[in-house]
C-alpha positions as CSV (number, residue, x, y, z in Angstrom):
1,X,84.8,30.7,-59.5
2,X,85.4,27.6,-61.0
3,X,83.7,24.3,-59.6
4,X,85.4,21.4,-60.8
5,X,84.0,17.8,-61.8
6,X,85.7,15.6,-64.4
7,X,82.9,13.1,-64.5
8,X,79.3,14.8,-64.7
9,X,80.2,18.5,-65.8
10,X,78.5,19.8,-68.9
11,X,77.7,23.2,-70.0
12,X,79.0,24.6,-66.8
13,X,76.7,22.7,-64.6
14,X,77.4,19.3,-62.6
15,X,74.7,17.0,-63.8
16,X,73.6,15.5,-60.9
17,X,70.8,12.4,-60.6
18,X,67.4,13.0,-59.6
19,X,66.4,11.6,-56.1
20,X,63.9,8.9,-56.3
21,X,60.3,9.7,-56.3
22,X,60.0,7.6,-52.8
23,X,63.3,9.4,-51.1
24,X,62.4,10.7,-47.8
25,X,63.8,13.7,-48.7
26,X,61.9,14.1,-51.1
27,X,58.7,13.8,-49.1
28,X,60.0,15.9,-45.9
29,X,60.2,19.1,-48.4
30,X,56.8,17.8,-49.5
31,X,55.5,18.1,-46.3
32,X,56.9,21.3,-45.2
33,X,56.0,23.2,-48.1
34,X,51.8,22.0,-46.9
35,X,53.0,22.8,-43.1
36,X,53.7,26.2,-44.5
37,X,50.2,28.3,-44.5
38,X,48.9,29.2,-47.9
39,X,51.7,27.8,-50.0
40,X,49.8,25.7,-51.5
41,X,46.1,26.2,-53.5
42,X,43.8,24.9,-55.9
43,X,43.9,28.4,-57.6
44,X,47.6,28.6,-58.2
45,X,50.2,27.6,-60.2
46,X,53.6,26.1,-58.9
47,X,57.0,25.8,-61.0
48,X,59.5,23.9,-60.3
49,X,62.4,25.1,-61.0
50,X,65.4,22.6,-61.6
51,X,62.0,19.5,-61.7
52,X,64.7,16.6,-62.7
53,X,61.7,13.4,-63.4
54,X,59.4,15.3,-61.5
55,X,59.5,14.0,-58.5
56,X,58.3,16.8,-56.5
57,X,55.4,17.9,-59.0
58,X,53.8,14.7,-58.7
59,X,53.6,14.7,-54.7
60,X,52.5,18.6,-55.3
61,X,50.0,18.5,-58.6
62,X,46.7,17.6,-56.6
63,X,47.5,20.7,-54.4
64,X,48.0,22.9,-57.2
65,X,45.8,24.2,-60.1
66,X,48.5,24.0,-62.7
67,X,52.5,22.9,-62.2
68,X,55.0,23.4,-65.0
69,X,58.8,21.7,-64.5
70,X,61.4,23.3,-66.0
71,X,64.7,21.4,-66.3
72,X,67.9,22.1,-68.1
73,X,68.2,18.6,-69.4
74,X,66.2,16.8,-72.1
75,X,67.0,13.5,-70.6
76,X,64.6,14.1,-67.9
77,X,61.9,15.0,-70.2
78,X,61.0,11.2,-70.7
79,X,60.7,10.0,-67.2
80,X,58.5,13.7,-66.2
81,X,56.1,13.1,-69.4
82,X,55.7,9.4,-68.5
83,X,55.0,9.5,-65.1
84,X,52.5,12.4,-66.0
85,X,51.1,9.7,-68.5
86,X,51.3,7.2,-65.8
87,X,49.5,8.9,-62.9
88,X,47.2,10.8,-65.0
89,X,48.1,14.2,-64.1
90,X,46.5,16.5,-66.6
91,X,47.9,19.7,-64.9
92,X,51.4,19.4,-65.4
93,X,54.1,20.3,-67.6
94,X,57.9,20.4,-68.9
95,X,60.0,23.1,-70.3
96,X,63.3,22.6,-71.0
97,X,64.7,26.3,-70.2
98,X,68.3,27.8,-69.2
99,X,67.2,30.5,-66.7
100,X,70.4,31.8,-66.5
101,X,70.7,31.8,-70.0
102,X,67.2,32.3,-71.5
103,X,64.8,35.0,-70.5
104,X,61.7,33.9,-68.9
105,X,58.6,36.0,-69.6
106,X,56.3,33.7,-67.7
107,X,55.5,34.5,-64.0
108,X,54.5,31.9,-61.1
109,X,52.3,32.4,-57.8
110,X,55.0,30.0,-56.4
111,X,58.5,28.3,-56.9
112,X,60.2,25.1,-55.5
113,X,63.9,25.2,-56.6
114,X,66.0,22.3,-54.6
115,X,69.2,21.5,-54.9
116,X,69.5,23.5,-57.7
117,X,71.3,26.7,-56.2
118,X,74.2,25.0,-55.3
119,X,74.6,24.0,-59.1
120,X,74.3,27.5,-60.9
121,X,76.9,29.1,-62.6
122,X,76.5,32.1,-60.2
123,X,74.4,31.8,-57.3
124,X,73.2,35.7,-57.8
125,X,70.8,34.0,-60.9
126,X,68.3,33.4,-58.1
127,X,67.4,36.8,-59.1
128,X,65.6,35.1,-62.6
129,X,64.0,33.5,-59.9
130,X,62.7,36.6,-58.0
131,X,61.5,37.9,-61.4
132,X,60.0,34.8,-62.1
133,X,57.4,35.0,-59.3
134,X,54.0,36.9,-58.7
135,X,54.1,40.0,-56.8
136,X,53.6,38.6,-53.0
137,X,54.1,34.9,-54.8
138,X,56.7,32.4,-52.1
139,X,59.8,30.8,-53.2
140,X,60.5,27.6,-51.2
141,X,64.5,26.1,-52.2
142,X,67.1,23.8,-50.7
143,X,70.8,23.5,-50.4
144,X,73.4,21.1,-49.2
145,X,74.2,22.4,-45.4
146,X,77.9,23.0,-44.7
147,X,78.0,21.7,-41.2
148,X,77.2,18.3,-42.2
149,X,80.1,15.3,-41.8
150,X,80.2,14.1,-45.4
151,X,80.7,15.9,-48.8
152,X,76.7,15.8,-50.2
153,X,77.9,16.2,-54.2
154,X,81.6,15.0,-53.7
155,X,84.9,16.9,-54.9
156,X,87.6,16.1,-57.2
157,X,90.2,15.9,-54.9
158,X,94.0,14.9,-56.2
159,X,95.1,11.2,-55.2
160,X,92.0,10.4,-53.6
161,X,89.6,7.5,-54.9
162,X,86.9,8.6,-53.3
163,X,85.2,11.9,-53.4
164,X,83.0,12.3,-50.8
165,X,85.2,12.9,-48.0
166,X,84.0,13.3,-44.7
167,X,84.5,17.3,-43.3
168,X,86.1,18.4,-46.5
169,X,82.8,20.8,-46.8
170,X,84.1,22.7,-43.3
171,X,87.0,23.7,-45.2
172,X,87.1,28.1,-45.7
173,X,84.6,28.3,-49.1
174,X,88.0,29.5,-50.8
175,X,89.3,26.4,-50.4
176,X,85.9,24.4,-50.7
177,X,85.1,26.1,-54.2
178,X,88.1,25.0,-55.7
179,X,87.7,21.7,-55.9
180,X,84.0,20.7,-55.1
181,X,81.3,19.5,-57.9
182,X,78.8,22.0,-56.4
183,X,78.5,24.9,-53.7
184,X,77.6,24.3,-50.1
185,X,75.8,26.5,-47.4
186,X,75.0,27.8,-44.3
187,X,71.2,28.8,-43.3
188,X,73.2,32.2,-42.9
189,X,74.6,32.5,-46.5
190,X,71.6,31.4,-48.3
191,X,69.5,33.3,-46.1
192,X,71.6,36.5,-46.8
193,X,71.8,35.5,-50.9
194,X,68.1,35.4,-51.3
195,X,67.7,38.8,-49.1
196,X,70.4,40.4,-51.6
197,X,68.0,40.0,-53.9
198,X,64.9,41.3,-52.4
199,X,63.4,38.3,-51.2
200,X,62.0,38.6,-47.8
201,X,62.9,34.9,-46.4
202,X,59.6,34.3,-44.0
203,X,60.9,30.5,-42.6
204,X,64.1,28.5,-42.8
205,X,65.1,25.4,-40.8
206,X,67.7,22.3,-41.2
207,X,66.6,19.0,-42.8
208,X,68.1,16.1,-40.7
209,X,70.1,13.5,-42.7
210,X,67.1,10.8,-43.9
211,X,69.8,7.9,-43.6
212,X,68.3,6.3,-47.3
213,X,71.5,5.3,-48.3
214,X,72.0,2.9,-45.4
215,X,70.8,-0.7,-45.7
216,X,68.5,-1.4,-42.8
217,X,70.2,-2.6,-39.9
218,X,70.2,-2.8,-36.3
219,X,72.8,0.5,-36.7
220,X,70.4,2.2,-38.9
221,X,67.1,1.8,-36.4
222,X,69.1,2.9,-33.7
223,X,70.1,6.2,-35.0
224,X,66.7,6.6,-36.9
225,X,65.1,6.3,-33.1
226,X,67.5,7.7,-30.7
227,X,69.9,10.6,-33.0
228,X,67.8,11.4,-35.9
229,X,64.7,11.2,-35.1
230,X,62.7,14.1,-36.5
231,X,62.7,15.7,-40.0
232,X,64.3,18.9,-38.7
233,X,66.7,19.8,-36.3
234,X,68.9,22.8,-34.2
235,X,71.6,20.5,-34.6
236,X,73.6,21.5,-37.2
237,X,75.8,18.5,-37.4
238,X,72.7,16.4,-38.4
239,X,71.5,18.4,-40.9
240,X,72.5,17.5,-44.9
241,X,70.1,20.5,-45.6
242,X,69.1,24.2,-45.5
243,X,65.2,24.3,-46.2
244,X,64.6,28.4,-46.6
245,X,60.7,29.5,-48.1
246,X,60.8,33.5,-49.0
247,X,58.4,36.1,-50.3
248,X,58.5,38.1,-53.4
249,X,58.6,41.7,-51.5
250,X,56.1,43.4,-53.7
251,X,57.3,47.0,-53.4
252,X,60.6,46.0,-55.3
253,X,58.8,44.4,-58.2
């Protein structure tokens, strides 16, 4: 199935901008991934997969004996080797790799892949990632959440200027697929996707809209205090994100 962008599409693959390295999304996945017991560990080695400038790695690379990025597009290279520079982070690399593409031979005692699934040019490739890990090694990855009001990577959508229009993601995924710059999910579809292919999915919650885009305002405190006012949520209508961390099942290796 096709998903169509005429402004950032290349390769098959809508080219989407890194978030910033002080996001709050950024740093709620941060902190659930160290919530989670044993994901992280001075003895292992992390990969992100999908590592943009690396803003994840770099909250992550203390915790971690070794983290390679691996990113489809050299532009990113730069910013990731600089801030390495920067930061003096020793333990960290970038590989410019095509996993859906390019065989990878290299295995990982864990994964971060976010907001990358959405993106591929079939979602079954998270099984590169299944082969990719460690027996028993964890895979923690995000998605954009259907339920939420507004369009998270936009649509090209006839006679309208602008793209991110509010409940076009409820629309039947037929319909969504046709015309949208990147899938969208429920907790139950990526759930289901990463048990399809053996993974045994060991935590999942919703990420509650962070509200960064907003200029601060009285508007903005108020719903920071009083609607979104913790990092997760049951409410699906305030949640721009699936958050799902799943094992490797060893007996399928």
């Amino acid at each position: 199935m096709s998903l169509v962008d005429k402004t950032r599409f290349r390769d098959g693959h809508y080219v989407g901008l890194p978030a910033d390295f002080n996001d709050s999304f950024v740093r709620i996945r941060v902190k659930l991934l160290k919530q989670f017991p044993g994901f992280t560990g001075k003895d292992l080695h992390l990969a992100d997969v999908g590592c943009g400038n690396g803003n994840t790695v770099f909250l992550l690379n203390n915790d971690f004996r070794f983290c390679t990025g691996i990113d489809l597009f050299p532009e990113n290279e730069t910013v990731f080797r600089q801030t390495a520079l920067e930061r003096n982070c020793t333990n960290c690399e970038f590989i410019i790799k095509d996993i859906e593409k390019e065989e990878v031979t290299e295995q990982y005692d864990r994964i971060v892949c976010f907001e990358v699934i959405e993106h591929l040019r079939d979602e079954n490739s998270v099984s590169q990632l299944y082969r990719m890990l460690k027996p028993e090694g964890l895979l923690a990855v995000t998605v954009p959440h259907k339920w939420w009001i507004f369009e998270t990577h936009g649509a090209h959508l006839p006679f309208l200027p602008w793209n991110r229009v509010p409940f076009f993601s409820w629309l039947p995924r037929k319909w969504h697929e046709k015309w949208a710059n990147a899938r969208i999910y429920t907790r139950k579809r990526m759930i289901k996707l990463l048990q399809k292919h053996h993974f045994t999915v060991e935590y999942s919650c919703l990420i509650t809209a962070p509200l960064d885009v907003l200029k601060d305002s009285i508007f903005k405190r108020f719903m920071k205090k009083f609607v979104f006012r913790k990092p997760t949520t049951s409410n699906p209508f305030l949640a721009t994100n699936v958050f799902v961390i799943a094992r490797k099942n060893q007996m399928m290796t």
